[in-house]
Every structure is written in C-alpha cells, then in structure tokens.
N, C-alpha and C positions, 0 to 999 in steps of 0.2 A: 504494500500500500504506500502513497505519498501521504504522509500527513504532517500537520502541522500541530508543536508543542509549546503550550505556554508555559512558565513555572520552571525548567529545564535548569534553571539555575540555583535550583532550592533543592532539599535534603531529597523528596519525593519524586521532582520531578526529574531529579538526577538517575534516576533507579527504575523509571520510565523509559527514558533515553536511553539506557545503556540497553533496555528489555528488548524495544522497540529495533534499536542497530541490529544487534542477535540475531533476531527477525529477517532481516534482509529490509527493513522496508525502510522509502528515502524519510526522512525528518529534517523539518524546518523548524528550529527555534526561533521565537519570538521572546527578545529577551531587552532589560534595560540594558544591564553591559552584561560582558562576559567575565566567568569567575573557572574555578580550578573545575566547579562542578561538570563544564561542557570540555575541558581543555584534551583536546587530543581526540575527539571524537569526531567523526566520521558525517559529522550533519552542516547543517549551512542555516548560521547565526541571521538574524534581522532585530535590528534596532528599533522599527516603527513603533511609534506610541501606540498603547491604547486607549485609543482616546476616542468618545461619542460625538463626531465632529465630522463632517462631510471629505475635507481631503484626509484626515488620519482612517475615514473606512474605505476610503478610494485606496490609501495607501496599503490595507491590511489586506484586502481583497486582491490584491497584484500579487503580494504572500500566499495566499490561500489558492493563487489559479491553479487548476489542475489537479487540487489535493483530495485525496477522498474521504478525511473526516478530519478533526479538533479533537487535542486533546487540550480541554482549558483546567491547567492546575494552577497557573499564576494564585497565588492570595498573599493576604498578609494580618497579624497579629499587633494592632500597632495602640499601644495605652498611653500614647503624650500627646501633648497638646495638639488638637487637629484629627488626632487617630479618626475620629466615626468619617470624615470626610477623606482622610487618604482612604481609609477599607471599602467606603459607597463604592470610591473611583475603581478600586481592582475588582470589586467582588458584585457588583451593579453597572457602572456605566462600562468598564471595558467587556463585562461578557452580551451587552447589549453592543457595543460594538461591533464584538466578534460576529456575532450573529446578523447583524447587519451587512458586513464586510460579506459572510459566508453565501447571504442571498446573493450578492452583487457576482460572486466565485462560483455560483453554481452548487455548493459542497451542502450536503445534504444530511451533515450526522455531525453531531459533538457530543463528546462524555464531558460531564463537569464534573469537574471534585470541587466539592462541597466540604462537609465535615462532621464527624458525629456529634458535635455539639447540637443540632437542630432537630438529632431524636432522641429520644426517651429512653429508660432505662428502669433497669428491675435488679431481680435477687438473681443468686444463682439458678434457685430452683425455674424460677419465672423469670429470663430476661427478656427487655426490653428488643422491639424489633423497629421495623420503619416505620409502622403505624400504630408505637406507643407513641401517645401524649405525652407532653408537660409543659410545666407551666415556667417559660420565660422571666415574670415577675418574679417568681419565689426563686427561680436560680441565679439569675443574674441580678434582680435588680432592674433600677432604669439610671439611663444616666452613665453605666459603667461601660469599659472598653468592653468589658464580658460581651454586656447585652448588646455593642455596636456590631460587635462580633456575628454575634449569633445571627442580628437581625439581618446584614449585609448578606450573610450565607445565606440566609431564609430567603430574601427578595432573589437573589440570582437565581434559586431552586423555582421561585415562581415564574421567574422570570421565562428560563429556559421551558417550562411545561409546557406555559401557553403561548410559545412562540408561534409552534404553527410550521413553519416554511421549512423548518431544520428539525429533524428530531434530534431531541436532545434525551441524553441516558445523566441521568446524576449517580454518582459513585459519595458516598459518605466513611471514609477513613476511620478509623480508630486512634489508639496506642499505635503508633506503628515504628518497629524496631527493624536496625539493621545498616548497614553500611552509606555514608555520604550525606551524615545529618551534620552539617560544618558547624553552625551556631552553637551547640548543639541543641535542639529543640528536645522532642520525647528523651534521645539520649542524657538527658543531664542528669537522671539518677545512674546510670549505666558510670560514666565519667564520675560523680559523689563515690561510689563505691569503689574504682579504680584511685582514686585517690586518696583512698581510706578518710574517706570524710563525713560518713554518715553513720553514724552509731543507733540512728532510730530510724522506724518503719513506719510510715501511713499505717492507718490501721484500715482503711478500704480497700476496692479493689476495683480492676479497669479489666476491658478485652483488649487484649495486645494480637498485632498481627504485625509478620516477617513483612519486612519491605518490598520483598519481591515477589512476594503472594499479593500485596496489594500493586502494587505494578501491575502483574499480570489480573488481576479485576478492574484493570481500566482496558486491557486489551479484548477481555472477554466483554467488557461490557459492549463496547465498542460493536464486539462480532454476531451478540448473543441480546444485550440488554433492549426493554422495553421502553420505547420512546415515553416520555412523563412517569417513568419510575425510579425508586430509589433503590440505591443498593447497600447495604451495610459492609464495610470491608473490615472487617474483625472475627476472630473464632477463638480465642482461647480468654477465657474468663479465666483468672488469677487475682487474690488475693497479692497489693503492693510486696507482702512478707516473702510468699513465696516466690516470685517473681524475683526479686531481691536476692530470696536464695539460690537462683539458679544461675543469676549474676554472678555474685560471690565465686559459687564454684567454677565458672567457667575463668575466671579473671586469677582464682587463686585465696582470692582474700579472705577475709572476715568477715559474715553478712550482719547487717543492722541488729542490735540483739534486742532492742526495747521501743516498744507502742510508745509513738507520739501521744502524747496527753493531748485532748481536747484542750484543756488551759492553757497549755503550749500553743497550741496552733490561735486558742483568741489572740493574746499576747503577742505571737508574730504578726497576724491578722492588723495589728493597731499599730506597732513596729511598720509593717509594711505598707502602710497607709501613708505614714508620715517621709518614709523613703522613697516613695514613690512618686511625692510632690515632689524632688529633688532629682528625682534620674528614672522619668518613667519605664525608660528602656531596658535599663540594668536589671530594676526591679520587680518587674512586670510579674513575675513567678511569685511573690509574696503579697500579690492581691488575696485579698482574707477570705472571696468566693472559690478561689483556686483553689485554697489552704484547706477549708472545709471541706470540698470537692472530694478532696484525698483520703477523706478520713470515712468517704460512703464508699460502699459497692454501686460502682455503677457497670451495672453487666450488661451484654447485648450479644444477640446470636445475628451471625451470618447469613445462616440457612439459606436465606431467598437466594446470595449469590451462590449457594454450593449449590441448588437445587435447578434454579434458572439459569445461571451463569456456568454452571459445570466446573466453582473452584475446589480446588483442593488442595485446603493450606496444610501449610508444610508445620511439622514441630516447632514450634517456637524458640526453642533450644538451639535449633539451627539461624536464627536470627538474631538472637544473644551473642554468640560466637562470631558471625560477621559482622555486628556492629564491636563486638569488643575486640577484634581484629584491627577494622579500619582504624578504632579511636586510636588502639596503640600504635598500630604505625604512623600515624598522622602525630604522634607527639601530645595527644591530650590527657594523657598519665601514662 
C-alpha cells in the first residue's frame, strides 16, 4: 500500500513506521521536523502544516495523491499555558484537515488513534469495553489539561464518524509498552525502576499492550476495521504491582516493595498542583487526577479487536524486554 503517516515522530508512531517499512509498503510522513525516531528509515518526510486552511489542504492533498489510506497518530498531551488550544489544533482542526485534504486526494480510509482515555473502565472481573460509559466530570474535572484532553480526542472520534466521504476506523490505545518511547511517556515507571528509584507501587491497575501489537491494530484496522467504530488496543489487565514485578525481573533489580498511601498521593496531588504552576511540562505527571488515577483498577478488554480485527497480542513480557532493551541502550539507566 502507499500511505500516509502522521505522529511518525512520537514513541507510537515510530513502531508504526518501522511495522508499516516491514511490510513492503511506500510511507509518507507528515511531520513538524524530523527526530532520531524517522532517522535512517526508508520513507519520504513532508513538513506541510496541518493546518484547517484552504492552501495548507491544497498542500496536504499533493501529500496524500495516490495514497490508499491515513494513518493519523499525530497528538499531543500539552498542560501549560495554551495546552486546550494547541491539542483542539492537533487533535480537531488538523484531523478535519486531513480529511478535507483526503476528499481533494481521492483517498478513501483513515484509522485514527484516539486514546483510551475517552472509554470507560471496570474491574477485573467486568472490564470496561468501547461502549462502557463514564462520566468526564467526575474524572477529569472541567477546566483541566485532563478534560482538554479527553474532550479534543472525543470531538476528532466525532469528528471522523460523521464524516461521510472517508471512512474513518478509530483505534483507542492503552498502557502501551515497548521500544522508541524517547520522552519517555508510559515508559517512565519502566526507566523509575531501572534507576532504582521507586520503592512504592500504585496500588491500581491498567491494560498494558506491547507496542507492536498495537502497531499492528492500526494495520488490521486499516484492512479489517469498521468505518465509525472503535477499537480498544489493550489485553493484558495487571495490577501496577505486578507489572512492576515483571519489570524488576526483566531489568534485574529490586521491584517496588510498599503500596503508595492514599495520603501520599493527596499530599503529592497538592505538591503537584503548586509545581505545576511553575513548569507545567516537567510536571504534568503529578496532576493529582493522574495520581488518583493510579491508585484505581482501571481495566478494559480488547476482544472487539481480537474478534473483528483478528489480533493476537503477544505476552506482555515480551514488551517489557524490548522497551527495557531500547531504554538501556539508549542510555536512560
């Protein structure tokens, strides 16, 4: 296939790109600038804006000629000043763009990554699928990066449904573990415990999925997914502890020995409040809904993509190891 990738330059869509080359098939990234993530790969860079603007969709649509679908991962997590307006621009007007651009190119399919923040979650016994509810208000909040977040994903997911002219497939990520998360994002308890830096455990728990299992659910969706459907890209429900432990063992070390106190996490929560008016960037991870966040089970099953989509995630174990791989040779402890 020809297609064209946004986000190619981020932890995800690095692991896309590389899926995608494997493949045989040609890739065009669509990128601000270029970083180590695209370096030495086999695709052909393009700087155009995405921008909701008459020559920037003339521009995007010259990118897209001839392509036979989108893979739009571009996003961003952004809590300083401005963040709900940079995130509308990536996560609202440029995939309205794209999609405009796509009519103009003939190109007739895009998967969006989205993010599991926008579904719902359960226990282990009952997890949460694409069509659990919840309530926005009680998790985020109004007013915070959280809920700019959330809401930005939520309007492109609307966005794309009722397009019309393009089917669009949404893919929704989880946890997701494994090689070329530079920043590091999910990786930063993987890098705490390589650097013997975390002595305590979340007392909740997340669905973690290998990075190249969710790679490969953007390609299946792409082949297989339902125009205005969601897809959950997650399968292994863990407890942060356990998860933690199988860190530990892969790495060598010591794993966390002691539950984070609820009092703990207020106390950082109100700490992280006050740091955060001073470097939202830095400390964007000790937003005190984050903090709480960690300390629930929030579980969610796959199914729909094993069932519709034909995945078949890998061990998770085996995704631990190539993230705690890259980190070490990369120099992150």
């Amino acid at each position: 296939m020809k297609v064209v990738l946004t986000g190619a330059t981020g932890f995800l869509g690095a692991n896309l790109a590389r899926l995608l080359v494997r493949r045989g098939d040609e890739v065009r990234c669509i990128v601000r600038r270029p970083n180590a993530c695209t370096e030495g790969l086999p695709v052909s860079l393009h700087t155009e804006p995405m921008l909701d603007t008459p020559a920037a969709v003339d521009a995007l649509a010259r990118v897209l000629d001839g392509c036979d679908g989108i893979y739009h991962l571009a996003g961003t997590f952004d809590p300083g000043p401005g963040g709900l307006r940079r995130m509308r621009a990536v996560h609202v007007y440029a995939t309205r763009a794209l999609l405009r651009a796509a009519d103009k190119a003939g190109v007739r399919r895009m998967v969006l990554c989205s993010s599991s923040i926008t579904v719902g979650f359960g226990s282990l016994a009952a997890p949460g699928d694409e069509d659990t509810p919840l309530d926005p208000d009680a998790l985020f909040g109004r007013g915070t990066a959280m809920r700019g977040y959330y809401d930005t994903k939520r309007q492109a997911e609307h966005l794309g449904a009722a397009w019309g002219s393009v089917e669009v497939v949404t893919v929704n990520p989880d946890y997701i573990i494994g090689p070329w998360d530079v920043k590091p994002t999910s990786g930063q308890l993987i890098v705490a415990v390589g650097r013997r830096r975390m002595p305590v455990y979340p007392q909740g728990g997340k669905c973690f999925q290998r990075a190249e299992d969710t790679a490969l659910g953007h390609v299946l969706a792409m082949e297989r997914g339902k125009p205005g459907r969601r897809y959950l890209l997650g399968s292994h429900n863990l407890k942060y502890r356990a998860f933690l432990g199988l860190v530990a063992d892969e790495i060598g070390a010591r794993p966390p020995m002691f539950p984070l106190p609820d009092v703990a996490v207020r106390a950082a929560g109100r700490a992280g409040s006050w740091l955060q008016s001073r470097d939202p960037h830095r400390f964007a991870g000790m937003d005190a809904r984050v903090l709480r966040a960690m300390q629930q089970d929030r579980f969610r099953t796959g199914a729909r993509a094993e069932m519709e989509l034909g995945l078949k995630p890998s061990p998770i174990e085996l995704g631990i190891k190539e993230a705690v791989q890259w980190f070490t040779e990369h120099g992150y402890f």
